[in-house]
Structure formats: C-alpha cells, structure tokens
MARDOSE-283829 format. One record per residue (C-alpha): x, y, z. Coordinates in steps of 0.02 Angstrom, whole numbers, plus 50000, padded with zeros to 5 digits. Example, Ala and Ser with C-alpha at 12.3 -4.5 7.8 and 13.67 -1.06 7.14 Angstrom:
<mimis>
<mimi><x>50615</x><y>49775</y><z>50390</z></mimi>
<mimi><x>50684</x><y>49947</y><z>50357</z></mimi>
</mimis>
This chain:
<mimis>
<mimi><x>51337</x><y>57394</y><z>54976</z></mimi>
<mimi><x>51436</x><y>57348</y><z>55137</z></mimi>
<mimi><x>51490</x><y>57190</y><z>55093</z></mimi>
<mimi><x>51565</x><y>57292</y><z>54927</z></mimi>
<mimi><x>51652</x><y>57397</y><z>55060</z></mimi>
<mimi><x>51725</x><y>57280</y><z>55170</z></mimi>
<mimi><x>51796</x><y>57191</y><z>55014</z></mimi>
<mimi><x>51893</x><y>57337</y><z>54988</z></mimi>
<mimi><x>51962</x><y>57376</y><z>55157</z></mimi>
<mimi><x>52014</x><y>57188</y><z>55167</z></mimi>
<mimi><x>52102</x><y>57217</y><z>55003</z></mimi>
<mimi><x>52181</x><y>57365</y><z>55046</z></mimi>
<mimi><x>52232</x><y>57306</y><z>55219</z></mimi>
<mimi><x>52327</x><y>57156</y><z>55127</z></mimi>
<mimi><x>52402</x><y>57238</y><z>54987</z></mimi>
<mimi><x>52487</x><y>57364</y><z>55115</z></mimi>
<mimi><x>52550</x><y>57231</y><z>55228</z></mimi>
<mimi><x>52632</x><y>57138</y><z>55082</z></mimi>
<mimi><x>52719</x><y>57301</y><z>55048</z></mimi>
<mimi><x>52782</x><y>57325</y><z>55228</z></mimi>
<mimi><x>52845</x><y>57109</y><z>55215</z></mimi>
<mimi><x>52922</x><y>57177</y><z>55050</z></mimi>
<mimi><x>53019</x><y>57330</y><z>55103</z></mimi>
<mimi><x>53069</x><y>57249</y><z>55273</z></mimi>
<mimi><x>53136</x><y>57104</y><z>55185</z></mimi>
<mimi><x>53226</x><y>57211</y><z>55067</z></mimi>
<mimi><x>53287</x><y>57341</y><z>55203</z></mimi>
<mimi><x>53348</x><y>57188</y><z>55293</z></mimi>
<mimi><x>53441</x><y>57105</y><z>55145</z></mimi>
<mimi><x>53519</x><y>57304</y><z>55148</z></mimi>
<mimi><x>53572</x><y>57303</y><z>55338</z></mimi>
<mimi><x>53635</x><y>57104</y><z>55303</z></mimi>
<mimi><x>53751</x><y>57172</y><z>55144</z></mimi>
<mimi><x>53863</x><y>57041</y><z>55054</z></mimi>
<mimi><x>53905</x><y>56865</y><z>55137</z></mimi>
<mimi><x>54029</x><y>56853</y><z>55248</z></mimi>
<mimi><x>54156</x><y>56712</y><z>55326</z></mimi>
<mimi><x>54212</x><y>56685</y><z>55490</z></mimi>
<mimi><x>54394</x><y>56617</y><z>55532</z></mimi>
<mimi><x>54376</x><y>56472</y><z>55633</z></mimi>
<mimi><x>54479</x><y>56329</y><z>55711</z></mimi>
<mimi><x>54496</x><y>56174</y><z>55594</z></mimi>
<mimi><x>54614</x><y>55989</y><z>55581</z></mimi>
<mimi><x>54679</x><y>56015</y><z>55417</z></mimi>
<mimi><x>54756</x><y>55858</y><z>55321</z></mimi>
<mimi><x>54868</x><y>55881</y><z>55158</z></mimi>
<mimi><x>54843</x><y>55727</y><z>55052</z></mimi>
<mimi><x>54929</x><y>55637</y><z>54927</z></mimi>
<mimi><x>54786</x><y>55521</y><z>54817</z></mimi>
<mimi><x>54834</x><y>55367</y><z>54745</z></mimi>
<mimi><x>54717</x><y>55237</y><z>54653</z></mimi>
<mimi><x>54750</x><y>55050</y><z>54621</z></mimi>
<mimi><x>54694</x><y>54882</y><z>54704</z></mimi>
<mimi><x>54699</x><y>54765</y><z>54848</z></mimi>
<mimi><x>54819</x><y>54633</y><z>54814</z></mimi>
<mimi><x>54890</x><y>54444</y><z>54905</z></mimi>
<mimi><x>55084</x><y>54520</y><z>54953</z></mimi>
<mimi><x>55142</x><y>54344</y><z>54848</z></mimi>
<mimi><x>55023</x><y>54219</y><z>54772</z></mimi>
<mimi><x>55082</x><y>54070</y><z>54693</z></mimi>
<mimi><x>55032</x><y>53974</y><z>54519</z></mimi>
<mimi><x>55028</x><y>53780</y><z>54554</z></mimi>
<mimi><x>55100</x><y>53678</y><z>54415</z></mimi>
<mimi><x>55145</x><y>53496</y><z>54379</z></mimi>
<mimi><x>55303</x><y>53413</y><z>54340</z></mimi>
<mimi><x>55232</x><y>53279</y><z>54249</z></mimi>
<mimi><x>55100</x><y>53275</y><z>54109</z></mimi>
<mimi><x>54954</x><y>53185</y><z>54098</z></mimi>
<mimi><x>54754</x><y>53235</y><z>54118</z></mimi>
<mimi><x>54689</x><y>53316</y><z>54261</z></mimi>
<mimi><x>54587</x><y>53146</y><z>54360</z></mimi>
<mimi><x>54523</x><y>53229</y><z>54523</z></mimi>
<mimi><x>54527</x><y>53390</y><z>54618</z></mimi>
<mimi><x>54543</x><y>53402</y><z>54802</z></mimi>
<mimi><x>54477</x><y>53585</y><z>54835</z></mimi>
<mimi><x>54354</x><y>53720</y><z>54782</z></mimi>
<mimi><x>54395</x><y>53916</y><z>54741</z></mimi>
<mimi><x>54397</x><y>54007</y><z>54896</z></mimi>
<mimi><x>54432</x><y>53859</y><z>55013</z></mimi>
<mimi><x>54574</x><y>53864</y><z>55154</z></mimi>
<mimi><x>54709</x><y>53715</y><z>55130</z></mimi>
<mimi><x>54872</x><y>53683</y><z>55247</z></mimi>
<mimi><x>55023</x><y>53654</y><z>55165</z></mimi>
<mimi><x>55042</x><y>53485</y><z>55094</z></mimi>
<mimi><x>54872</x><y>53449</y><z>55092</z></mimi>
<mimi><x>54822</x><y>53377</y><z>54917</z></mimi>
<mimi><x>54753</x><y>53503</y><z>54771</z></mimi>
<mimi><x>54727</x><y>53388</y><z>54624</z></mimi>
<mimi><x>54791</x><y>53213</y><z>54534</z></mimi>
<mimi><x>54854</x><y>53228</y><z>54363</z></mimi>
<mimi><x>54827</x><y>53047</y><z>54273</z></mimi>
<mimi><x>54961</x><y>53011</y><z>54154</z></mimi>
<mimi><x>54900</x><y>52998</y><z>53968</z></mimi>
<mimi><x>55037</x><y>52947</y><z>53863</z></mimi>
<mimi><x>55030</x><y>52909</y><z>53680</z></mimi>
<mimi><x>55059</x><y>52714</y><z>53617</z></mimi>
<mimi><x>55190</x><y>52756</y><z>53545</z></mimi>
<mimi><x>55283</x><y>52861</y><z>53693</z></mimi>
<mimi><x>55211</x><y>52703</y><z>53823</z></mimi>
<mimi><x>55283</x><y>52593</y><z>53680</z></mimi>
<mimi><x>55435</x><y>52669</y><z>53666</z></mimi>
<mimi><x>55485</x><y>52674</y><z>53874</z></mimi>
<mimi><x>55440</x><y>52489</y><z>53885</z></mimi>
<mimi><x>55572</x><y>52440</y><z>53756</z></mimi>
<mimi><x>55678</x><y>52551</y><z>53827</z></mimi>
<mimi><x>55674</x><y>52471</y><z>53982</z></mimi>
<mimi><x>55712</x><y>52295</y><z>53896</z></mimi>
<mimi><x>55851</x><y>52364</y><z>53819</z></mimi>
<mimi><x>55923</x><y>52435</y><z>53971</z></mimi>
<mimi><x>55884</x><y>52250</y><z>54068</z></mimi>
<mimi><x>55988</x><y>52161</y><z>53923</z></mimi>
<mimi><x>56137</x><y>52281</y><z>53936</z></mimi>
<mimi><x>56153</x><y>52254</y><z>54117</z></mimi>
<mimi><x>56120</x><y>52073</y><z>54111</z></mimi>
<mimi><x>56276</x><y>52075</y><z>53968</z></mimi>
<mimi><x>56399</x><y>52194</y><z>54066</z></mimi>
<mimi><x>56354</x><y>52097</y><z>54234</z></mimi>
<mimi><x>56423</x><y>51939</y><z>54134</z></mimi>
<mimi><x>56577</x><y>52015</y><z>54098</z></mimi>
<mimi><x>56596</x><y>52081</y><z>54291</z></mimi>
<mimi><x>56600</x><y>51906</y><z>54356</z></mimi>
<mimi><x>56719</x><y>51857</y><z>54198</z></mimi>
<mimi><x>56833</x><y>51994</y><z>54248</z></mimi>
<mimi><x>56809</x><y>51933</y><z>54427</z></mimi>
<mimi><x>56890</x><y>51751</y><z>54378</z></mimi>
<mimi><x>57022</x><y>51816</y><z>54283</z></mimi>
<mimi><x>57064</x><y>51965</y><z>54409</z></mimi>
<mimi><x>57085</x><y>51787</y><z>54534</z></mimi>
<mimi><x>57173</x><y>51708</y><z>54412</z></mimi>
<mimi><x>57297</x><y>51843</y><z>54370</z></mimi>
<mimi><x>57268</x><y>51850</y><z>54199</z></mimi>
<mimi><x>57172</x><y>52045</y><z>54193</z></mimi>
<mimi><x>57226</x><y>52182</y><z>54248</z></mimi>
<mimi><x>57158</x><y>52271</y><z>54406</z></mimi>
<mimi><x>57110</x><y>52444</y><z>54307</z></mimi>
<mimi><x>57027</x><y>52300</y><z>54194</z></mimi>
<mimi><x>56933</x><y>52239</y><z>54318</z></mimi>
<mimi><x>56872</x><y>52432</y><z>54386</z></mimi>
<mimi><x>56816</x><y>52459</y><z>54208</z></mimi>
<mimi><x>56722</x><y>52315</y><z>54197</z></mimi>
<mimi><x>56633</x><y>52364</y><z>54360</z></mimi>
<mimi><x>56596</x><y>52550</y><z>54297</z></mimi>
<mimi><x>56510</x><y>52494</y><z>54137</z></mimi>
<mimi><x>56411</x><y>52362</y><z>54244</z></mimi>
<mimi><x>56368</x><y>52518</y><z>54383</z></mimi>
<mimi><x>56310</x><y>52623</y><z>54260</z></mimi>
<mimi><x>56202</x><y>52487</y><z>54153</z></mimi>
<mimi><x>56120</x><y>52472</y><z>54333</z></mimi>
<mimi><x>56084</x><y>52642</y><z>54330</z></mimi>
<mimi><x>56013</x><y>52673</y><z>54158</z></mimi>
<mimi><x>55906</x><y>52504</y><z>54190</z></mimi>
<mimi><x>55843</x><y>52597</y><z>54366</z></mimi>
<mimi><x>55782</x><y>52751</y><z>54269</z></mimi>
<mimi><x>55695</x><y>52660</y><z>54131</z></mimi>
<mimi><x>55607</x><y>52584</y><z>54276</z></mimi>
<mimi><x>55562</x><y>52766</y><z>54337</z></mimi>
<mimi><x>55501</x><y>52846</y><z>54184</z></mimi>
<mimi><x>55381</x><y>52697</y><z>54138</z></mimi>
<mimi><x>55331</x><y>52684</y><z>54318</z></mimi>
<mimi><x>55283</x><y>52873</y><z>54280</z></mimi>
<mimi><x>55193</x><y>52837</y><z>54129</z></mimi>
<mimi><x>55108</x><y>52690</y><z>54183</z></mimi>
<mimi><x>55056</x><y>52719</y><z>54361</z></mimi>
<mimi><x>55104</x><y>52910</y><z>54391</z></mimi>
<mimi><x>55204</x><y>52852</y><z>54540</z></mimi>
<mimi><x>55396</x><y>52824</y><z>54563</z></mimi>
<mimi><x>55519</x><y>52833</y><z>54702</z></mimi>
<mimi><x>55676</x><y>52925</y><z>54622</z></mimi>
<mimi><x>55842</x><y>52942</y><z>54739</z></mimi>
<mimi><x>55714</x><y>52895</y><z>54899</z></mimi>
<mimi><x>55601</x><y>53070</y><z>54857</z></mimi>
<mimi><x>55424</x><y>52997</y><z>54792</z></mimi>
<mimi><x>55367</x><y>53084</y><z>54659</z></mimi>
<mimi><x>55200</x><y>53050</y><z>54606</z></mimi>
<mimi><x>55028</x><y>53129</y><z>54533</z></mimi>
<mimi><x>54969</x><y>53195</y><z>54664</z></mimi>
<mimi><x>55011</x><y>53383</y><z>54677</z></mimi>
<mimi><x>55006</x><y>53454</y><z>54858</z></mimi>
<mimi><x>55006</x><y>53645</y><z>54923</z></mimi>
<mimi><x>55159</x><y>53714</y><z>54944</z></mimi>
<mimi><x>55081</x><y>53837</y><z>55069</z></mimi>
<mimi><x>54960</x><y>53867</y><z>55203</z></mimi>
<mimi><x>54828</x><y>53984</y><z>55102</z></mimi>
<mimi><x>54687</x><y>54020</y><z>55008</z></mimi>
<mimi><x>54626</x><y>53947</y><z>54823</z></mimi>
<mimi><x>54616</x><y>54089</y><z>54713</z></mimi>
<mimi><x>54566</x><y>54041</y><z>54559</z></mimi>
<mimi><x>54556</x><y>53881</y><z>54472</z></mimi>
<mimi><x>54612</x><y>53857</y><z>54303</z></mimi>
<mimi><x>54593</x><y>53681</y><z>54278</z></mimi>
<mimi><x>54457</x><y>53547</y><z>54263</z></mimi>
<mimi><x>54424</x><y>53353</y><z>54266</z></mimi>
<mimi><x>54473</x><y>53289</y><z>54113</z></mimi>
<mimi><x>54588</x><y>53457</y><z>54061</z></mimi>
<mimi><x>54759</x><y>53421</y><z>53974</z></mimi>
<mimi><x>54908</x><y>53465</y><z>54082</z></mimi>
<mimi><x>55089</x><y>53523</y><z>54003</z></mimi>
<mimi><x>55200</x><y>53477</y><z>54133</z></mimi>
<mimi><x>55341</x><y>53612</y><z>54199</z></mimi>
<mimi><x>55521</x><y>53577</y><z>54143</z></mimi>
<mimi><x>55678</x><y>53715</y><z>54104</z></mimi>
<mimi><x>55629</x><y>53748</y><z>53914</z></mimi>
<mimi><x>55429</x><y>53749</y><z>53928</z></mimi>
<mimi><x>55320</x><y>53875</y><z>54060</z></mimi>
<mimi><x>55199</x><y>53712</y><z>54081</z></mimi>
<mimi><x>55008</x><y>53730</y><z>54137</z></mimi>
<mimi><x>54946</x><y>53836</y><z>54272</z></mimi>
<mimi><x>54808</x><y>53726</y><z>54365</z></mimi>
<mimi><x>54766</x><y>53831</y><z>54527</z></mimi>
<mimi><x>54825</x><y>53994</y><z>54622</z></mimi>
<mimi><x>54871</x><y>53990</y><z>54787</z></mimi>
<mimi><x>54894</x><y>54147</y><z>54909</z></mimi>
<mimi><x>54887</x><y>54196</y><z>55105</z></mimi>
<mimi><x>54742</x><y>54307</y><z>55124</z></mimi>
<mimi><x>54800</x><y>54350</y><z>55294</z></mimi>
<mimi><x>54925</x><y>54465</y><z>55222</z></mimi>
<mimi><x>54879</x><y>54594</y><z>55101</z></mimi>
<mimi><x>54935</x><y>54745</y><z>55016</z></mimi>
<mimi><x>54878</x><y>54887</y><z>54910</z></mimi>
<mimi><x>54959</x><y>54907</y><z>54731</z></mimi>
<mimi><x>54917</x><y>55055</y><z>54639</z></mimi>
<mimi><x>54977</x><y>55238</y><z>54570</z></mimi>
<mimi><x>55021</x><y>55418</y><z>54616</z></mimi>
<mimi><x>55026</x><y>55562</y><z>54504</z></mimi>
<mimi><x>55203</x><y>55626</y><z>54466</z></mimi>
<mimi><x>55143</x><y>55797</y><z>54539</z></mimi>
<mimi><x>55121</x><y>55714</y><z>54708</z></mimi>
<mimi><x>55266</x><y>55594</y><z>54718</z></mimi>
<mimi><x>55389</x><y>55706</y><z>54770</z></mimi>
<mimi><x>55292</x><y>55766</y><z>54941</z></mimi>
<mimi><x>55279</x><y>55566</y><z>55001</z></mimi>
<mimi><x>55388</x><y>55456</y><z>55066</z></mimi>
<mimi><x>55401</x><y>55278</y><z>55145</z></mimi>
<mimi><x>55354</x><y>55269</y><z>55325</z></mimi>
<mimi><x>55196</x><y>55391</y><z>55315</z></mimi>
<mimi><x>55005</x><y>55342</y><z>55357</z></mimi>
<mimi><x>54882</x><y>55292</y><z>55232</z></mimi>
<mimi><x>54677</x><y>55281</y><z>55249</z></mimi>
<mimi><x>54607</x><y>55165</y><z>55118</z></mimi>
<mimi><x>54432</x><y>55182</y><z>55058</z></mimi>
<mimi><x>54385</x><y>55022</y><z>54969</z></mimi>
<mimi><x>54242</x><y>55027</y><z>54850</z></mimi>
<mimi><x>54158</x><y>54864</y><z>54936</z></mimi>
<mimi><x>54156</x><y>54970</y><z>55103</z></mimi>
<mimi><x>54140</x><y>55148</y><z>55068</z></mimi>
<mimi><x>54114</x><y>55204</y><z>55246</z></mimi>
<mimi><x>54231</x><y>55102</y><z>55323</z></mimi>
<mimi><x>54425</x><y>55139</y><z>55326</z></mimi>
<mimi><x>54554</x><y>55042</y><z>55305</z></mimi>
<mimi><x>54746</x><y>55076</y><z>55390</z></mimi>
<mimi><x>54901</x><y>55056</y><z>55305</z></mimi>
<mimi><x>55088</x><y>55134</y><z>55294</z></mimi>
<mimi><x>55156</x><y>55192</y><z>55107</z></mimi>
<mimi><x>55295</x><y>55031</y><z>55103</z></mimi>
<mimi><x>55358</x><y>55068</y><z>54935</z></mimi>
<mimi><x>55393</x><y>55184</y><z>54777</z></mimi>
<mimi><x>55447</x><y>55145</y><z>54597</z></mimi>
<mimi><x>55597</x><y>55229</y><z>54571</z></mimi>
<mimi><x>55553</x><y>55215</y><z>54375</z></mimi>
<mimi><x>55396</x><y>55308</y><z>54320</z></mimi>
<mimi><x>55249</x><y>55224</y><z>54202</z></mimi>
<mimi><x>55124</x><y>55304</y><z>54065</z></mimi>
<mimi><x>54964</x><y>55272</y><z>54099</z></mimi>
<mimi><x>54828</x><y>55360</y><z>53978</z></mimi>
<mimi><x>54975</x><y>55487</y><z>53928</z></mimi>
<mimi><x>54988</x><y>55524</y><z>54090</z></mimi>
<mimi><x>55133</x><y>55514</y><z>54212</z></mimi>
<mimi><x>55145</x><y>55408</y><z>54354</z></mimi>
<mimi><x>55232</x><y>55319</y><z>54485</z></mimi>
<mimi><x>55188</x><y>55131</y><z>54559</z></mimi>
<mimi><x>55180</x><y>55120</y><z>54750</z></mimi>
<mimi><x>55149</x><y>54960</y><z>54875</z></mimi>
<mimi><x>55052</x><y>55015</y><z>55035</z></mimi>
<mimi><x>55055</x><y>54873</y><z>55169</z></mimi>
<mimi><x>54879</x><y>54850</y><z>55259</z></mimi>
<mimi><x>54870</x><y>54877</y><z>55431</z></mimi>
<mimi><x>54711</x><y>54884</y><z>55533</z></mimi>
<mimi><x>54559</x><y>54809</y><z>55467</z></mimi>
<mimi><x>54384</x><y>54868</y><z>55525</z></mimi>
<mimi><x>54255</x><y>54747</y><z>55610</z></mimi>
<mimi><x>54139</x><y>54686</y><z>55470</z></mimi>
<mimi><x>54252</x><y>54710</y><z>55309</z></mimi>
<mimi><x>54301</x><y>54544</y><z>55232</z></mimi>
<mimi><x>54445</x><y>54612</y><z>55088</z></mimi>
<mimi><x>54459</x><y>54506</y><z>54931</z></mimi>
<mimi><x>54597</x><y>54531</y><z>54813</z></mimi>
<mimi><x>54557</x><y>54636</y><z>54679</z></mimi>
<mimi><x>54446</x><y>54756</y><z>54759</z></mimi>
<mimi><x>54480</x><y>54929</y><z>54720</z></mimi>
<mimi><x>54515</x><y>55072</y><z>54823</z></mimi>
<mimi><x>54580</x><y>55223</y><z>54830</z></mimi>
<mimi><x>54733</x><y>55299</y><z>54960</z></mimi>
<mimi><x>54727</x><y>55444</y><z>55059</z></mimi>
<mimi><x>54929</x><y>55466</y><z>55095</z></mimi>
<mimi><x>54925</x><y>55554</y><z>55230</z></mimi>
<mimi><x>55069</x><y>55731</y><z>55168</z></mimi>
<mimi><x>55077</x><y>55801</y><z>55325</z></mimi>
<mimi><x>54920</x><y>55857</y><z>55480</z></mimi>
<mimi><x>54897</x><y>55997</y><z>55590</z></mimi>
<mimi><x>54742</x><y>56009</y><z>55719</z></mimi>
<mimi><x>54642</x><y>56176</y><z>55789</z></mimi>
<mimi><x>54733</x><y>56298</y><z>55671</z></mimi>
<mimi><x>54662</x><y>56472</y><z>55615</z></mimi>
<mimi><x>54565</x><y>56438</y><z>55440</z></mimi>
<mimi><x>54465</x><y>56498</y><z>55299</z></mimi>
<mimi><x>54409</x><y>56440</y><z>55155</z></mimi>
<mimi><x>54528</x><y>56443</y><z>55006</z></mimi>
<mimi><x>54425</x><y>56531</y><z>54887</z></mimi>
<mimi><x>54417</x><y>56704</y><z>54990</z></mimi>
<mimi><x>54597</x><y>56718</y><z>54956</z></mimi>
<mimi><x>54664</x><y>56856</y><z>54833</z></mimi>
<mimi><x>54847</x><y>56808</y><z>54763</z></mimi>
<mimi><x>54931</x><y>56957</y><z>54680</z></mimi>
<mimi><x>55116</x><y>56951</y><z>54649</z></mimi>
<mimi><x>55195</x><y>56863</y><z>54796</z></mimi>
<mimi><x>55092</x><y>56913</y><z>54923</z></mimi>
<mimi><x>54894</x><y>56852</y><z>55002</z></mimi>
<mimi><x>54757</x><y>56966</y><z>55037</z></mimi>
<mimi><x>54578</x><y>56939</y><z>55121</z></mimi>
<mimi><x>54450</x><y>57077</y><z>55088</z></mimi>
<mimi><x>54367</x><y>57132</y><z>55244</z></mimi>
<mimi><x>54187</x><y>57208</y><z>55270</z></mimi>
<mimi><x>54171</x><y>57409</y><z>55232</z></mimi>
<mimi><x>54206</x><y>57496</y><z>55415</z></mimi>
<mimi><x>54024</x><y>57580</y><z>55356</z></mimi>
<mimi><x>53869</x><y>57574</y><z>55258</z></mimi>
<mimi><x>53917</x><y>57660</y><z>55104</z></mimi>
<mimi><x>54107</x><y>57616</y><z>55105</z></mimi>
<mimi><x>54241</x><y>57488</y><z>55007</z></mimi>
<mimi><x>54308</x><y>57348</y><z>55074</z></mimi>
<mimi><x>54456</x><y>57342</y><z>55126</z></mimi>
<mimi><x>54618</x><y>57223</y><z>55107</z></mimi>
<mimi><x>54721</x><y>57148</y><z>55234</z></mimi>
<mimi><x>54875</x><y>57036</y><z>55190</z></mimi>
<mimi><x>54880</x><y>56882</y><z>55265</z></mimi>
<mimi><x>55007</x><y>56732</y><z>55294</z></mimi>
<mimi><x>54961</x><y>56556</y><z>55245</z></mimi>
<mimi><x>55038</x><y>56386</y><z>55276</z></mimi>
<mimi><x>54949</x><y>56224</y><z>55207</z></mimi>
<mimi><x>54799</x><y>56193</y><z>55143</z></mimi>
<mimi><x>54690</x><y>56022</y><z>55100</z></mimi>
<mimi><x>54621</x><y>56100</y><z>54926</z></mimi>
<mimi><x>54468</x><y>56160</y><z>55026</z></mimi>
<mimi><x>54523</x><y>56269</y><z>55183</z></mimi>
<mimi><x>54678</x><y>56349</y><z>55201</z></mimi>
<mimi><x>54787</x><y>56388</y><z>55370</z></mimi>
<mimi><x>54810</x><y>56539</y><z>55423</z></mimi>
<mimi><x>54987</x><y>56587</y><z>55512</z></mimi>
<mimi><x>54970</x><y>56776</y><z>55527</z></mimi>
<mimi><x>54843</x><y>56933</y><z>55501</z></mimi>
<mimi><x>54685</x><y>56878</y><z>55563</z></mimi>
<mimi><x>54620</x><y>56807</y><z>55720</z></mimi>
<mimi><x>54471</x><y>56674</y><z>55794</z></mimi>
<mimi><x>54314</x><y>56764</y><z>55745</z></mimi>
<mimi><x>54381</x><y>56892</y><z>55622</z></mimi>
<mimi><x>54258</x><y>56898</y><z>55484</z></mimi>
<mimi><x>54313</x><y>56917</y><z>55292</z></mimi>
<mimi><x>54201</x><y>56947</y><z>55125</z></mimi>
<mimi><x>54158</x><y>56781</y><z>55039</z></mimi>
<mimi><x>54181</x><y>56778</y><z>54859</z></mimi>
<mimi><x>54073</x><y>56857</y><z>54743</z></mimi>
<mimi><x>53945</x><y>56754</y><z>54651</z></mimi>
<mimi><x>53901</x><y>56800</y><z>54473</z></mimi>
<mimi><x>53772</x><y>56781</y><z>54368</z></mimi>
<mimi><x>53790</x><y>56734</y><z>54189</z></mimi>
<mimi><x>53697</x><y>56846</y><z>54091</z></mimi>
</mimis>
C-alpha cells in the first residue's frame, strides 16, 4: 500500500514540473516576441559575375610547308621547348609519278641551259667579231641566266622530294619543323606515320602540334547584358577556378566586346580578364573553368542589415521596428540605402550601430 502511494506522489511531482518547464518556456517565447535584427558594421562588395575559361593569351598551330608523312617527333604533350628546338620531321612521300615527273623536269631544264649556254659563247664570237649586235648579245645572255635559274629550281624541288632538304636563296629549308616559340606543347595532333598536307596560299594545310606560353594567361568568358553597363576596364577581378575552389586567383577586367552574343537565348557580352597573382600551390591549365567576381565598386565598416527586412513602397524604404510595448504595433521608420551585395544592404541614414529592426515574417504553408 505505500509503495502504491509513493508511485503517485512521484507521478504527480513530475507531471507538475513538466507543466511549470511548459508554461516557462512558453511565457519566455512571450517575453522573447518576434525575431529581431541588429544593424551592424559590415565590408560590403557589389559584384559583377562573369563565367568562361582560363585561356594561353596566343597559342600557335604548327604546320608544315612541305608534304610528306610524319617520320619522328621530338616532344611529348605538356613538355617545355625553346624556340628553335626541333618538334617533328615530316618524310617526303611523293607519288611515282610526281618523283617521276620532277626528275624529267630537271633533265629538261639541264638540256635547255646546256643549248642557250651554246648560243652565249656563239654570240660571244660574233659580238668579237662584229658581226651581232650588242642588244643581241644581252639577249642571248638573259635566256642563258634564266635557263640557269629554272635548271637551279628543278634541282630544289626534287632535292625536296627526294631528300626533304634544299638550300633555296641561302635559307635551308628542310623537314625538320622547329618551334617558333619558347612554350609549352598543347596538344598533339599528329602521329608517326600520319599524312601531312603541307601549308601554301590556296590550302589551310595540317595542324601537327599547338604551341603556347603558359607563363601568360588570361580568362575568356561572359557577362550578362544586365551587368555590363556597371563595369569597366581597369577594375579588380577574383577568380575562383573549379580545380581550386578555395584558392583565389587575381586579375584586372582587360577587355569588353563592344558587340553582344546569344548564348541559350540569352544576352551577353565577351570579356578578356588578364591574370595577375597566382596563389602558392595552384598549377592553371588552359581550359579550366572559373568563374569572375568583377569587383562593381567596395565600401568597408558601413551601417547594414540584411536586405530582406526592407519594405519598398512607392519611392521610399521603410524598416519595421519592435512595438514600444507588450501589446502594441510595430512601428515604421524610413530609412536611406546606398549599395547592396544581393545579401546585406548599406545603410546611409535612419538607423544607428545597435538599433534593432523586426526580421521578416516566416510563414507557414498551410
């Protein structure tokens, strides 16, 4: 029978402190009334967001002036080379019938300057003799000149055929190709054994490597035409790469497209960022994307609040402010606002450091 009774007094003991935890909790939620936000100090930045890719400021697409069959490659993808250090040997591979056709052209060309360097010397005698005339004589020496010539460049193009080698006017020009630059190898688009078009005014010819200098490096991408007309060249950039997200990347906007581009039926405009200061520990590579925090405009330690307490009605900005009492309304105090990042907002009159303002109201979808 006791231990029925003290079961019960513990019971009852319980149940009323749960109701004193419940009503103080509730009275306290009461005296605590809706949430609140305090106007602080913040470093506001206005931003301008553009999206795009590193890039090489030039690279360069290596081609050959003379065809042939790609025999050896000098250099990997990714590797350093100096300029004029060799990249790869094209082989000529003519047909029979185009290796056919240079040596008898080269006979041909032997013959006629063996016959006009007979009739030189002829016109030589008779010049002595008096029996030519001396513009005789100076034609007779222009046909033999130029028979030398033609003779000279049949020598040249089989010499090109046959051992991919020729001196032409004292520049060599052989089948070796060499980098034009000091850089890095891109991309290779050739391989041992591949056929090579060679480069001349009427055909693009074959692209066998890509050449660029990693040390310099921009950002190519796009801004929104709702943004372009805040930026300008000259201001600060912080890039986020996607290889690096914690890391930043410096850079200065360097260029915009005065002609605008559709993109996904939207509107935008091309701009060139030039890269500035690189962090410790970030290797860029082109083609990495990123994205470009222009930087509008940036003010430090100014009065703030979060944009969504803001009221907008007509042309003017109101904060509501806690009830002066217990049962009361809130009231409304206009406000002036400067810039804002799309979070916080500055504030440049009505409120003060530690002024508190009603949050927003949060409702529940029934």
């Amino acid at each position: 029978m006791k231990k029925a009774i003290s079961i019960i007094v513990v019971a009852i003991v319980l149940g009323g402190g749960g109701y004193l935890v419940y009503h103080a909790m509730v009275d306290d939620g009461e005296r605590t009334g809706p949430a609140t936000v305090e106007v602080t100090r913040e470093s506001l930045v206005e931003k301008a967001l553009a999206t795009g890719q590193i890039v090489p400021r030039h690279q360069i697409a290596v081609k050959s002036k003379i065809s042939g069959i790609v025999a050896r490659l000098f250099v990997e993808e990714g590797g350093f080379v100096e300029a004029g250090a060799p990249l790869l040997e094209v082989q000529p591979d003519p047909t029979p019938m185009e290796y056919a056709q240079s040596k008898r052209t080269l006979e041909m060309r032997l013959l006629v300057e063996q016959q006009r360097h007979s009739d030189l010397r002829r016109a030589d005698g008779l010049l002595d003799k008096g029996m030519t005339s001396q513009a005789e004589h100076d034609r007779a020496r222009e046909e033999f000149e130029q028979a030398e010539l033609q003779r000279q460049m049949a020598e040249e193009q089989l010499a090109l055929l046959d051992k991919g080698r020729a001196v032409i006017a004292g520049r060599t020009v052989e089948s070796i190709i060499t980098s034009p630059i000091s850089g890095h190898v891109l991309k290779i688009d050739a391989d041992v054994g591949d056929p090579v078009v060679p480069l001349t005014s009427y055909q693009p010819g074959t692209e066998l490597l890509r050449l660029a200098n990693m040390e310099d490096l921009l950002f190519e991408g796009t801004v929104d035409e709702i943004d372009v007309g805040k930026i300008h060249e000259g201001l600060p950039v912080e890039l986020r790469v996607g290889a690096y997200p914690d890391s930043i990347v410096t850079g200065v906007l360097s260029r915009i497209a005065l002609q605008s581009e559709k993109r996904e039926s939207a509107t935008v405009f091309s701009v060139e960022i030039a890269i500035g200061g690189i962090p410790d520990g970030v290797l860029l590579r082109a083609g990495y994307s990123a994205n470009a925090d222009i930087i509008v405009r940036r003010v430090d330690q100014v009065l703030a609040l979060p944009e969504r307490v803001l009221v907008f009605r007509n042309d003017s900005t109101f904060v509501r402010l806690p009830p002066a009492e217990i049962d009361g309304e809130p009231r409304e105090q206009a406000v002036g606002i400067g810039m804002s990042d799309g979070l916080h907002v500055e504030l440049t009159q009505g409120l003060d450091s530690g002024d508190v303002v009603l949050d927003k109201e949060i409702r529940e979808i029934e």
